[in-house]
C-alpha positions in Angstrom: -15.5 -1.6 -1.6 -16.4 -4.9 -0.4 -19.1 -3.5 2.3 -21.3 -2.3 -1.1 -24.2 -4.9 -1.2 -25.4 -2.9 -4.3 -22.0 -3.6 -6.6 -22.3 -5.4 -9.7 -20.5 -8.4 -10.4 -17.3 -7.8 -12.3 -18.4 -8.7 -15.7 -21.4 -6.3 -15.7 -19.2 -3.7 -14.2 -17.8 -1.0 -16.8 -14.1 -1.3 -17.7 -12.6 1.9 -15.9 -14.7 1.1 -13.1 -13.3 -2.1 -12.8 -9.8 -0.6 -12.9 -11.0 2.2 -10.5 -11.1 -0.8 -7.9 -8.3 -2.7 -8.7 -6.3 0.7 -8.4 -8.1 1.0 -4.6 -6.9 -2.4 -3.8 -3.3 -1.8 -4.9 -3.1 1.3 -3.0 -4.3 0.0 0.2 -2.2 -2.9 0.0 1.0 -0.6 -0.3 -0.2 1.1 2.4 -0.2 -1.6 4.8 3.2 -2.9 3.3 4.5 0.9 4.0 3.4 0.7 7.3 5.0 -2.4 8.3 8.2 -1.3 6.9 8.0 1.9 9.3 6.9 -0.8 11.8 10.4 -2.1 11.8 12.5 0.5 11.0 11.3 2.2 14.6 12.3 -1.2 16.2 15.6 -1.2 15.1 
C-alpha cells in the first residue's frame, strides 16, 4: 500500500484498517521468507 498517495496517516486511519495493513505486510513478508526457503531447498 505504500504507492497510495491518498492514505491517511496512521493515526487518522480506522483501527481495523490499520490492522488490514499490518496483516498485508505480514503476509508478504512470509512470502518472500517462503520463497527463499524453496530457494535453497532446490539447491541442495
Amino acid at each position: 500500500m505504500s504507492g497510495n498517495q491518498n492514505a491517511m496517516p496512521a493515526k487518522t486511519q480506522p483501527p481495523a484498517l490499520v490492522r488490514y495493513e499490518a496483516m498485508c505486510k505480514a503476509i508478504a513478508e512470509c512470502h518472500r521468507v517462503d520463497e527463499v526457503k524453496e530457494t535453497k531447498g532446490n539447491l541442495k
